[in-house]
C-alpha positions as CSV (number, residue, x, y, z in Angstrom):
1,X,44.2,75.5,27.4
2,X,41.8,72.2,27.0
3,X,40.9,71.6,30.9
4,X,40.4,67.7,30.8
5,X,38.3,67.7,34.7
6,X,35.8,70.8,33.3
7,X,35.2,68.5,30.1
8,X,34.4,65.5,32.2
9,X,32.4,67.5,34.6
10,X,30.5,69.2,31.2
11,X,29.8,65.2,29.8
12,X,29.2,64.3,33.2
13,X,26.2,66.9,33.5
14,X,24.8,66.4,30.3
15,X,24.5,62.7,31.2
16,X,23.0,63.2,33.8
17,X,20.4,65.8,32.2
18,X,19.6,63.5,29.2
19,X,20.0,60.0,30.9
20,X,16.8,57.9,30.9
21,X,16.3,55.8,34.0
22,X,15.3,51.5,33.6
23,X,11.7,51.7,34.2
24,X,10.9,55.2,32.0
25,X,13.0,53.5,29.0
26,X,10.5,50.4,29.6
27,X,7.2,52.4,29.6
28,X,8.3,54.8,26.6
29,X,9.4,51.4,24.5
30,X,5.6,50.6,25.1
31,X,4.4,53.8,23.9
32,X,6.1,54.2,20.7
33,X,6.3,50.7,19.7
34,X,2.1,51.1,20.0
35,X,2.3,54.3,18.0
36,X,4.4,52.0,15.5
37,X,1.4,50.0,15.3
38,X,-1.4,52.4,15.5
39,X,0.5,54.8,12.7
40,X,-0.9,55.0,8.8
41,X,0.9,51.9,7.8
42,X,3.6,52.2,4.9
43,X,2.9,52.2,2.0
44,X,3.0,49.1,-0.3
45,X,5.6,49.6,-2.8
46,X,8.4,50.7,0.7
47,X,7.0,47.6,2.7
48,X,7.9,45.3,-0.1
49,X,11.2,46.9,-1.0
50,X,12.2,45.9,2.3
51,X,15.8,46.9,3.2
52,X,16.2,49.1,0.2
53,X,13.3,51.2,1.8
54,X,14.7,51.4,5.3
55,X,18.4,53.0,3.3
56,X,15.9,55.1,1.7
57,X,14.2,56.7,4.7
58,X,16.9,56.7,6.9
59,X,18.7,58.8,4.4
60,X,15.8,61.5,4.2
61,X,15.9,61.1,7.8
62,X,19.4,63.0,7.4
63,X,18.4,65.2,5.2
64,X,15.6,66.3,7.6
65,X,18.0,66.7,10.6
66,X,20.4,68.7,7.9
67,X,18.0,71.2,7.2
68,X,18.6,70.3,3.4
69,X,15.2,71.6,1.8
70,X,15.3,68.6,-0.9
71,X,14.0,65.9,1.9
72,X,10.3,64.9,1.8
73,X,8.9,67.0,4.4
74,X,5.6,66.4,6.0
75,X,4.6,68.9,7.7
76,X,7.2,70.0,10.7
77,X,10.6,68.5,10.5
78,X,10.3,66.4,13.8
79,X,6.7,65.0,12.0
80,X,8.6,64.2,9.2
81,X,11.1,61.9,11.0
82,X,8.6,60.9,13.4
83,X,6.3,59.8,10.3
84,X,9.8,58.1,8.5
85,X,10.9,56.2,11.7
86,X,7.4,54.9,12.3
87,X,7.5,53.9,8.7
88,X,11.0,51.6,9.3
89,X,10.0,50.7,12.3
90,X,6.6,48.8,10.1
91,X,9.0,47.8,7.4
92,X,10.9,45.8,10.4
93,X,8.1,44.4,11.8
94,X,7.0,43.2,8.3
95,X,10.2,41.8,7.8
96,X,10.2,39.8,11.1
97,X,6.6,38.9,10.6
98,X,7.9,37.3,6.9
99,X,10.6,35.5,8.9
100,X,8.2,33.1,10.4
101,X,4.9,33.4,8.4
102,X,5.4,32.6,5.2
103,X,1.9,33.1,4.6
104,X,0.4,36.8,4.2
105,X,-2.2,37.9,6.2
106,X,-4.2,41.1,4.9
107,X,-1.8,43.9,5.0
108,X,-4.7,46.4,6.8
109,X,-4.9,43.8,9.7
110,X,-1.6,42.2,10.2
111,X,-0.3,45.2,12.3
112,X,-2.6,44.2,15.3
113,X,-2.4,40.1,14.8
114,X,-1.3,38.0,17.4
115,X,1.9,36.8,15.3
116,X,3.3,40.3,15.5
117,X,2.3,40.9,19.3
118,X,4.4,37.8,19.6
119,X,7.4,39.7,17.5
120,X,7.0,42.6,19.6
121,X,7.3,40.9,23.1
122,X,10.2,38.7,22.0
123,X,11.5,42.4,21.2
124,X,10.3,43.9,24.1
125,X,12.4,41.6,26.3
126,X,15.4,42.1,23.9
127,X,15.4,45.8,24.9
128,X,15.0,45.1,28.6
129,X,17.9,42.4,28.1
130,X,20.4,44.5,26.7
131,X,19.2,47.7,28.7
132,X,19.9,46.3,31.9
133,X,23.6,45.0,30.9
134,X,24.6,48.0,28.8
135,X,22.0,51.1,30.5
136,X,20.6,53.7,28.6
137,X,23.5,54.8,26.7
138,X,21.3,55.4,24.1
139,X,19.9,58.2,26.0
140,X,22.6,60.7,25.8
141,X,22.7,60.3,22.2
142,X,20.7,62.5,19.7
143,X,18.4,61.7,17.4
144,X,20.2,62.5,14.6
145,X,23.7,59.7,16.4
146,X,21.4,57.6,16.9
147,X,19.8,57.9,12.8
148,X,23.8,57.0,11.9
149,X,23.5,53.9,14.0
150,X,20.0,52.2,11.6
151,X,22.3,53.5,8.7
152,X,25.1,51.0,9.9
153,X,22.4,48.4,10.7
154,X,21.4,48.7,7.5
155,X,23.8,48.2,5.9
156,X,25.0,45.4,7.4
157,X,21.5,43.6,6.5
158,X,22.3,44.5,3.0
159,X,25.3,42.5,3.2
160,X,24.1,39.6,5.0
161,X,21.2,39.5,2.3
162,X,23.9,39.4,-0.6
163,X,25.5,36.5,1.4
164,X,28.5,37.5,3.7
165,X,28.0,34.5,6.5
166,X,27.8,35.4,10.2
167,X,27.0,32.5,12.6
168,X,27.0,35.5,15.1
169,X,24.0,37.5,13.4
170,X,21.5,37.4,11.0
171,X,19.1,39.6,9.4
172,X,16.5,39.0,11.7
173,X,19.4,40.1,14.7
174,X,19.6,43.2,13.1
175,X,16.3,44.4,11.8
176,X,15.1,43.8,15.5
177,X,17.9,46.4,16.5
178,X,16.7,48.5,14.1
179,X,13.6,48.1,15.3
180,X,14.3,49.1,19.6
181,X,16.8,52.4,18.0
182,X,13.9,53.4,15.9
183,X,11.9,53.4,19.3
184,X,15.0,54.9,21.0
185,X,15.2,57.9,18.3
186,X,11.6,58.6,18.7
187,X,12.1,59.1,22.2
188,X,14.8,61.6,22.4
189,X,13.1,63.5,19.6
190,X,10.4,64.2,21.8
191,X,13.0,64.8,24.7
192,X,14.9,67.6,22.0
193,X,11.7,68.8,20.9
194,X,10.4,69.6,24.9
195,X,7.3,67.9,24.6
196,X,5.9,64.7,23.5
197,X,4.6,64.2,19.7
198,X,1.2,63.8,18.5
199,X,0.0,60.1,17.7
């Protein structure tokens, strides 16, 4: 017989083993959003293919988690989404930087300009925003919940881009989500994995 109060207590302990307090979510954003930056940047023909890349990697990202052997694998299966997420997570910040710079800077340098530090702070304080009036949910999801959430962000930038109007969102809105659950995934891989990543 299902006993609803042992459930709760169950969720209610897992919670509390996986939850990710205000300040460590703030100091692990800063990490990986730097390892976003620091990372082998993307290469040319996925950055310019924009959100048909990001569908792309995000759907070898659930092949990886599957265990289906016909993803691209780079060495382990956590470097192999660790290397794909870090690859969206460029793409996003490519697209954002394109939003407001219509001119290109050289792609080997435009990582580390001053136009994207400016992106990544005004996306810095979107993840403290929303973390503080919604927590860390996001924290007691796995990796591979929280891979189906940038497939439905995707997808809804593929149908704002073939023009369904939203005054509520816009692209931008949601590659910038895209962009903080990318960081969010990263984190609890190394959390499932037991220790952090290398860069």
């Amino acid at each position: 017989m299902f006993d609803l109060r042992e459930y709760a207590e169950g969720v209610s302990k897992f919670d509390a083993e996986w939850h990710v307090d205000h300040d460590t979510t703030v100091r692990r954003w800063d990490e990986e959003i730097a390892g976003i930056r620091s990372f082998e940047t993307v290469p040319s023909e996925l950055r310019d293919a924009g959100i048909v890349a990001i569908h792309d990697l995000v759907h070898h990202l659930v092949m990886v988690q599957s265990g289906d052997d016909r993803a691209w694998v780079h060495g382990s299966p956590q470097d192999t989404q660790v290397k794909y997420l870090r690859w969206i997570g460029q793409i996003c910040l490519w697209r954002l930087y394109l939003a407001t710079n219509p001119s290109r800077v050289q792609w080997s340098r435009w990582l580390r300009s001053t136009a994207v530090d400016r992106i990544v702070a005004s996306n810095r304080e979107l993840m403290i925003t929303k973390n503080r009036n919604y927590g860390s949910s996001w924290s007691v999801m796995r990796a591979s919940d929280i891979t189906g959430t940038l497939h439905t962000k995707s997808h809804r930038i593929t149908e704002l881009e073939s023009g369904t109007k939203n005054e509520h969102e816009s692209t931008e809105d949601n590659y910038r989500d895209i962009l903080n659950y990318v960081i969010f995934a990263m984190i609890r891989l190394s959390m499932e994995g037991g220790a952090p990543y290398g860069g």
